[in-house]
C-alpha positions in Angstrom: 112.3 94.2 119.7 113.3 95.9 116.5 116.2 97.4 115.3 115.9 101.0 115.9 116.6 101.4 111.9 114.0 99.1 111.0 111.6 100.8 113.8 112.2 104.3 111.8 111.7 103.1 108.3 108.5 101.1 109.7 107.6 104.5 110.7 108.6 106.6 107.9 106.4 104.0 105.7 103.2 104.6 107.9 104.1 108.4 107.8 103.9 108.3 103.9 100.5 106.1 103.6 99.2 108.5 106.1 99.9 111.1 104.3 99.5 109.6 100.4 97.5 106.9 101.6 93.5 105.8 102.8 92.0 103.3 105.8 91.1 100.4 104.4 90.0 96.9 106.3 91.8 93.8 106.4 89.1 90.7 106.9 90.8 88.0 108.1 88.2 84.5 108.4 89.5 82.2 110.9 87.7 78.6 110.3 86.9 76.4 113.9 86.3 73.2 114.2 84.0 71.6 117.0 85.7 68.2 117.8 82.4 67.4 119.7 80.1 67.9 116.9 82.4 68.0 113.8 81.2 71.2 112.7 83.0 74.2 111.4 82.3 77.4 112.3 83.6 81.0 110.6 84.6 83.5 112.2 85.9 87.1 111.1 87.8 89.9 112.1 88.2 93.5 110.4 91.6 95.4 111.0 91.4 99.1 109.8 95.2 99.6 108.5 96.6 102.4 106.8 96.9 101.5 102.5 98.1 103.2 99.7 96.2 101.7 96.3 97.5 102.0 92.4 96.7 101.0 89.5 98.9 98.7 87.4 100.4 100.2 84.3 99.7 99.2 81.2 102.8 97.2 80.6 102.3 95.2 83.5 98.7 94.2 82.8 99.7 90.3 80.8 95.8 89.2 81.2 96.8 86.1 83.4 98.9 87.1 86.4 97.8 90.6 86.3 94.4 91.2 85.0 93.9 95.1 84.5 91.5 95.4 86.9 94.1 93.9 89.7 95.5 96.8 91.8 98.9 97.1 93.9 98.4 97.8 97.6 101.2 99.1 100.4 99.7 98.0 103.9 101.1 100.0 107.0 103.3 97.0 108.7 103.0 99.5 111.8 99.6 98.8 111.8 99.8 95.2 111.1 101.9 95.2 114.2 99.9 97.2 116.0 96.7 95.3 116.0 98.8 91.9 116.7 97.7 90.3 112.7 99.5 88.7 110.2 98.8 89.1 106.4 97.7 86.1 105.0 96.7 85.4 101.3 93.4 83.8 102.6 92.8 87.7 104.2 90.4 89.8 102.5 90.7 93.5 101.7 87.9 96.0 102.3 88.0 99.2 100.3 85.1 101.7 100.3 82.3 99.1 99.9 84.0 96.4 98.1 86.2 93.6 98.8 89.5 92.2 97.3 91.2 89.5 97.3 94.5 88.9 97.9 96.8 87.5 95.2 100.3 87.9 96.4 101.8 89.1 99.0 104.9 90.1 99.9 106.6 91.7 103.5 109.4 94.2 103.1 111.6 93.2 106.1 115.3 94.5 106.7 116.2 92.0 108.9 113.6 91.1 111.5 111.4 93.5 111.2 108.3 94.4 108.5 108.6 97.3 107.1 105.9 97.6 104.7 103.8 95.0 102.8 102.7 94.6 99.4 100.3 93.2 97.8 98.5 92.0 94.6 94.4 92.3 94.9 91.4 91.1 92.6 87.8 91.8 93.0 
C-alpha cells in the first residue's frame, strides 16, 4: 500500500496531466510461445493513460541521443497503476494517429511508490 505522501503526489501528478495534459495509448506487445508447435504468436494491448507531451528545446536537441523530432512525455503513474501495467521500453505510444517509440524511460518513485513517469519517444 502506499505511503499516504506518495499516494497524494501520485494524485497531484494525475490532477496536473488532467488538467495540462491529453489521453494517449500505451501499446504494450506481449510475444507467446507455443511449446507444442514452436510458434510465436503477438499479442497487444492498448492502455488509455493520461500524458502530458513537449517538445525538446533547442539545446537539448545533440542529433544522436535526442533527435529534434524526439518529444518528452509525463505518463499518469495513477493510471499505470490503475489498469495493472508496467512501462516497458519495448511499449509503444499512441498519440492521435501515430505511434512512438519509447527511448528511455524513467519512474519517479519517493520510496515505493511511482509517482510519475517519464519518458523519451521517437516516431
Amino acid at each position: 500500500m502506499p505511503s499516504s505522501i506518495a499516494q497524494s503526489m501520485r494524485l497531484a501528478g494525475h490532477a496536473a496531466l488532467t488538467t495540462l495534459g491529453r489521453t494517449v495509448t500505451v501499446l504494450k506487445v506481449t510475444e507467446t510461445l507455443d511449446k507444442i508447435s514452436g510458434r510465436v504468436t503477438d499479442s497487444t494491448t492498448r492502455t488509455d493513460v493520461t500524458a502530458y507531451l513537449a517538445k525538446y528545446k533547442r539545446e537539448e536537441v545533440d542529433g544522436s541521443a535526442v533527435l529534434n523530432e524526439d518529444r518528452k512525455i509525463w505518463i499518469s503513474a495513477k493510471d499505470v497503476a490503475d489498469a495493472g501495467i508496467t512501462l516497458e521500453k519495448e511499449d509503444r505510444i499512441i498519440i492521435g494517429s501515430e505511434t512512438w517509440q519509447m527511448i528511455e524511460i524513467k519512474e519517479y518513485t519517493p520510496g515505493d511508490t511511482a509517482t510519475l513517469y517519464w519518458a523519451q519517444i521517437r516516431k
